[in-house]
N, C-alpha and C positions, 0 to 999 in steps of 0.2 A: 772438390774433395776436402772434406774436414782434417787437417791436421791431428796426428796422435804422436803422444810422447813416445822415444826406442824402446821404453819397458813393457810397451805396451802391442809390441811386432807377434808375439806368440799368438794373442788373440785374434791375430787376423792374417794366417799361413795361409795362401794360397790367394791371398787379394792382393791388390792394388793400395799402397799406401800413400800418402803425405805425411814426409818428416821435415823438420826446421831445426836448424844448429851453427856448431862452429865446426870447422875443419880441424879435425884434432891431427891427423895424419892421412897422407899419401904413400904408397906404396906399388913405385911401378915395377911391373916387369916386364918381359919381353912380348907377350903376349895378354896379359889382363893386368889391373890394376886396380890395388882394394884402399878403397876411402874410409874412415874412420870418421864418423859424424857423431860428436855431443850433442846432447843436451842438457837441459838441467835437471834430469833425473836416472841421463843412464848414455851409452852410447850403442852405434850398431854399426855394421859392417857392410859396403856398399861394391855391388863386385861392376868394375867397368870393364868391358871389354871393347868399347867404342877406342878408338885409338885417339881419334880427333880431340876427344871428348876428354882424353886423359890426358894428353900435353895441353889443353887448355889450362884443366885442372891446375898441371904442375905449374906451373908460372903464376898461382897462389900463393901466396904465402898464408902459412898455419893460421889461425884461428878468424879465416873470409867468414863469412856468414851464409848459408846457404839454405834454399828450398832443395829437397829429393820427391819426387817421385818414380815410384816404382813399385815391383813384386815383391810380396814378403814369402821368399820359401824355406823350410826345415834344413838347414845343411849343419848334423854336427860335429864339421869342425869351425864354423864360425863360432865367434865368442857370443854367451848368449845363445846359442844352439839358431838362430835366426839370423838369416842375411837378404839385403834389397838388391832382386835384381831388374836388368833393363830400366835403369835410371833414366831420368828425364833431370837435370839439374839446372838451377836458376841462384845465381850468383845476386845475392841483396847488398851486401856489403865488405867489398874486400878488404882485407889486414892492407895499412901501407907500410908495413914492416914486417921484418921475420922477429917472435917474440925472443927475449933473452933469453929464454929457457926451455927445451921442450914438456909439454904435458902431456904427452903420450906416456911416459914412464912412470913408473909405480910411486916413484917420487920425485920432487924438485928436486936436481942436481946444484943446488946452489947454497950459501951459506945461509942463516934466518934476517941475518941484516940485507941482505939482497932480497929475497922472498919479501920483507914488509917494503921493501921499495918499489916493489913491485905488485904491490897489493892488488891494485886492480885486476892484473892478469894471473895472477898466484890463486885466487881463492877460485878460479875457476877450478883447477889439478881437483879431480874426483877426492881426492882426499885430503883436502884441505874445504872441498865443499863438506863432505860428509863432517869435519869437526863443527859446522855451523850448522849443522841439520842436527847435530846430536842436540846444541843451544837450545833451536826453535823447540826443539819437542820436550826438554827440561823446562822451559818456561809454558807451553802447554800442558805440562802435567801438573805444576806449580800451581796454576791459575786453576784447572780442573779440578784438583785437590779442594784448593779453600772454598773455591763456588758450592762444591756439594758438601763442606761442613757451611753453609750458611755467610759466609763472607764477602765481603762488598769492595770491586777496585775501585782504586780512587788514583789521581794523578795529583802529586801536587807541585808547588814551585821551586825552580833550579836556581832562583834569583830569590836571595833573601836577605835581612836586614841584621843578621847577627850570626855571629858562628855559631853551629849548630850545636858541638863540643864542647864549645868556650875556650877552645885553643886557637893557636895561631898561625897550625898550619893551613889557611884559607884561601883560596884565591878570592883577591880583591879586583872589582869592579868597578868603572864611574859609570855609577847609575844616572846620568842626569846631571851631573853633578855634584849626586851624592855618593858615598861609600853602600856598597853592596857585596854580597861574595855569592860565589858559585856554590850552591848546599854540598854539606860532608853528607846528606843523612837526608832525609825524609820527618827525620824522628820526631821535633814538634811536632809537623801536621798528620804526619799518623799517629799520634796518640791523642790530639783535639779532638781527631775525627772516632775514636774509641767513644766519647762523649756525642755522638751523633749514629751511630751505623753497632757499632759494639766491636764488631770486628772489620777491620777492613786488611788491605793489602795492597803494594805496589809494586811495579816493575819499570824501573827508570834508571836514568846517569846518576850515578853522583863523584864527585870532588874531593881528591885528596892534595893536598899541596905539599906533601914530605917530600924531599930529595931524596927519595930513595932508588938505586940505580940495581937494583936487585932481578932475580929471576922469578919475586912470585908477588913484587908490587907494581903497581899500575897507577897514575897521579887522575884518572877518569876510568870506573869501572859500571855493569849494570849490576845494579842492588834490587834482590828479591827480598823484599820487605813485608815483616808479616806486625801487623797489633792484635791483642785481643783483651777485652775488658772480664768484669766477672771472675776472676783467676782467685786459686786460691795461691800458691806462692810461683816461684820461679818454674815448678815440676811441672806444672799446667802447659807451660810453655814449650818446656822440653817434649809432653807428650805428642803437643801440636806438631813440631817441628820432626817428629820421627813419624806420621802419618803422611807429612809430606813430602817427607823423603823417601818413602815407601810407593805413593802417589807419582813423584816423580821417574823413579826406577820401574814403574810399572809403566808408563806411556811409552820410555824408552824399548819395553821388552817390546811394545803390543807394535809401536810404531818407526823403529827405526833399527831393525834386524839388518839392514843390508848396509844400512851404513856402520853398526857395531860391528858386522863380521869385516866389512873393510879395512878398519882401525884394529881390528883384530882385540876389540875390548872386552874386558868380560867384566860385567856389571856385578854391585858386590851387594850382597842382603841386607837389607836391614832386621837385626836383632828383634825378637819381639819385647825388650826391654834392653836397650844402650846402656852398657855400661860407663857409672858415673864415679867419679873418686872426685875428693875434697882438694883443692887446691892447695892446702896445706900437706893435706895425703901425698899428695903429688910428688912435693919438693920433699917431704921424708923418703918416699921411696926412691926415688931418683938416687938421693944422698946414700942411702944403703946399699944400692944395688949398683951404683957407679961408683960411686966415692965422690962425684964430683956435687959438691957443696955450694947448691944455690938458696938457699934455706936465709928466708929474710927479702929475696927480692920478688918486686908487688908484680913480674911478668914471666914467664915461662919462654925460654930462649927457644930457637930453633931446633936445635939440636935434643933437646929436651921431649918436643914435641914430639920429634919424629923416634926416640926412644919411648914415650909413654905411646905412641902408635903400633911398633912393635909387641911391647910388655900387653896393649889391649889382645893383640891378634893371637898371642902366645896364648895368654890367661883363658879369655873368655873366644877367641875364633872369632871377633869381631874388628872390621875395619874402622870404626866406627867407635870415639869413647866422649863422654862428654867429662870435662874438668869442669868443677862449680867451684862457686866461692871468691871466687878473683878478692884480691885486697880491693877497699875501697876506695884508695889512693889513684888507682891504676884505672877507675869505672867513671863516667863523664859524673855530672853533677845530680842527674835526675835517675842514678838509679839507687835501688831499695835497700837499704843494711839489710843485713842478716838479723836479725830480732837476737839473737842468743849469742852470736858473736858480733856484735858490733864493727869491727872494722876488716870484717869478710861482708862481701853484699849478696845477696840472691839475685848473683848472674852467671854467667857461661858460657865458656866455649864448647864447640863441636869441633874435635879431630877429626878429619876422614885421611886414613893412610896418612898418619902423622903429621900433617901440616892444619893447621886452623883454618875451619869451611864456614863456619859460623859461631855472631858472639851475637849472645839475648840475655833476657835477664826480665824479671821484676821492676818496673818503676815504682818511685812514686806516687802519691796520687792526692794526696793534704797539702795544702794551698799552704799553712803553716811550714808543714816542713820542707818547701821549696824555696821560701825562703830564708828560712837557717842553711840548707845547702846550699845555696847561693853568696850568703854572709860567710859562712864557712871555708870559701875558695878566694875569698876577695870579688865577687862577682857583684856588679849592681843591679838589680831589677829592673832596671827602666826600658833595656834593652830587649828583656823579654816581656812583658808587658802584655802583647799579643797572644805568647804564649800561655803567661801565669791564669788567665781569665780562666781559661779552660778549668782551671781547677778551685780557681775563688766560687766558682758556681756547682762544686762537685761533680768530683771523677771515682768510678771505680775501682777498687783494686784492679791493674792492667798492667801487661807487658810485653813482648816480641820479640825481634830475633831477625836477622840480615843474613840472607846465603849469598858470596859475590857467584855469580853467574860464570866467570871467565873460571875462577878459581875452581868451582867445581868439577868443570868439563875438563882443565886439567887434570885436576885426580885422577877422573873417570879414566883418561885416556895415556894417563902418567906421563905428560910430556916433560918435560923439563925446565922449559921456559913459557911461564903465564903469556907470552905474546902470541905464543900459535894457536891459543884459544881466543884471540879479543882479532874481534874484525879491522878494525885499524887503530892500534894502538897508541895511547897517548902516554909520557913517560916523560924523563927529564932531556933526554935526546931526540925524542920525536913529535913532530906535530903536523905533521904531511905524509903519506897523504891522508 
């Protein structure tokens, strides 16, 4: 008998099933005894009335592994309106412990630093799978998105010979012997690769080495990476990036209903044009409407954010606001001034629900003036070399833009701390498991 998933019990009322799982819970009473069998898509409810068969049971501890065979009949008060009866049960592999926490309950009873210590059996809890199905199906809308405008994935390397920034937050490496670091970005090689494909895209690690010990920084996160060439300024970019984000909230409606109603999420629209204010705008209104006077500094504080998030929701009903212009001070070395303002560049953040979900922008793209912005920071060329080629031989106007993965599923789900979104976090206290 061919094995089917527990979502899949209604389809076959009145037959003979095979299910496979973990022992989520036992429940004897005096006369029958109902078993609670996961999988990884749902669970079902197994009624025993063998006795024998039940004190075997009990002398398991929670999450054995088992085969069920039995009748799938309509009873609605089982959960799921469907329950196995007259089991046949085959023990594959027993728990040698009772777990630290039960996962029958609608949530982990334990603190979040317990939960990641226990990663392995935590992300089992139906809802803490569901936050990682929500992931899977954002990087499947992600990637469906850019294939059907024409764009091409690419992977490229986590080991590189230069900081990608030109900063110092890096993790260093012995390559061999030689210095090496762990990439901040993708960014050289998806923009080389602009000059091969036009558009490409990536979905990979990357590396931050700030000490920051915060609720919404991660020192390894996955980066949803987009280039495209052909562009007429930074707005090309932003267009892109709100068909994806539309793309991506569309795969969530079509394909992960039951884990949104789980988390209890309500998915938020994308605008048919994102509201955008100038980064200078920004820090005028802020100063007017709070008093509090950040006017002059090349970043936008936290708190700031999540004020200009509200003021978007208030103004325009949108969760969603893009700040442009960032000073140039504040933008890595390869990306675009503003032609008219000179020390604003043609780049950007993306707000969602007040916190920064994404920064793109306009690069570069004059083999000339990669090297004055290089001279211009203290930088020497020799280190990028491999990079500058790409444009000693002509590049097009081209630019892109980075969604962290962990970070948006936060929003989506308003957690509070970026680590209930990353499957096993890495940060300045943790690195196991």
């Amino acid at each position: 008998m061919e094995r089917i998933w527990t979502t899949q019990l209604r389809a076959h009322v009145g037959k003979r099933v095979r299910l496979a799982g973990w022992l989520q819970r036992l429940r004897q009473l005096s006369h029958v005894s109902f078993l609670i069998l996961r999988d990884g898509k749902g669970t079902a409810q197994i009624v025993i009335e063998d006795q024998e068969l039940a004190e075997q049971l009990g002398r398991l501890h929670a999450e054995s592994v088992l085969v069920v065979e039995g009748l799938a009949v309509a009873e609605p008060q089982a959960p799921g309106g469907i329950e196995v009866r007259q089991p046949t049960i085959e023990v594959l592999s027993p728990a040698s412990a009772p777990p630290p926490f039960d996962l029958f309950r609608p949530r982990i009873k334990a603190q979040l630093p317990t939960i990641l210590d226990h990663a392995p059996l935590a992300l089992r809890h139906p809802r803490h799978r569901a936050i990682f199905y929500l992931s899977a199906v954002s990087m499947q809308g992600f990637r469906s998105t850019l294939r059907a405008l024409e764009f091409v994935e690419i992977q490229t390397p986590k080991l590189v010979a230069s900081a990608t920034e030109g900063g110092a937050n890096v993790f260093a490496v012995d390559y061999f012997g030689r210095p090496a670091y762990l990439a901040q970005s993708p960014q050289f090689y998806k923009q080389i690769m602009v000059g091969v494909f036009e558009r490409v895209f990536e979905v990979g690690p990357v590396f931050r080495a700030e000490p920051h010990d915060t609720p919404r920084h991660l020192n390894e996160y996955v980066s949803l990476d987009v280039e495209l060439g052909f562009i007429k300024d930074h707005t090309t970019v932003m267009d892109v990036l709100a068909q994806v984000l539309r793309g991506m909230l569309a795969a969530l409606h079509e394909d992960a209903g039951d884990a949104l109603a789980l988390l209890g999420v309500k998915l938020p629209e994308v605008p048919e044009k994102i509201p955008a204010l100038h980064f200078a705008e920004a820090q005028e209104l802020i100063f007017k409407q709070t008093g509090e006077d950040a006017r002059g500094e090349p970043d936008l504080a936290p708190q700031h954010e999540r004020w200009l998030g509200e003021w978007a929701l208030r103004e325009y009903g949108s969760e969603f606001l893009f700040v442009t212009g960032y000073p140039m001070v504040k933008r890595p070395f390869y990306t675009h001034p503003d032609p008219e303002r000179p020390k604003y560049s043609n780049s950007f953040d993306l707000l969602f629900r007040g916190l920064e979900l994404v920064t793109g922008g306009q690069r570069l793209h004059r083999y000339e003036d990669y090297l004055a912005a290089l001279a211009s920071r203290g930088l020497s060329p020799e280190p990028f070399e491999g990079y500058l080629e790409a444009f000693k031989y002509g590049m097009p106007p081209h630019g892109g833009f980075a969604i962290g993965l962990e970070r948006w599923v936060a929003r989506l789900i308003e957690a509070p701390n970026i680590r209930e979104t990353t499957l096993f976090p890495r940060d300045l206290q943790r690195l196991t498991p």
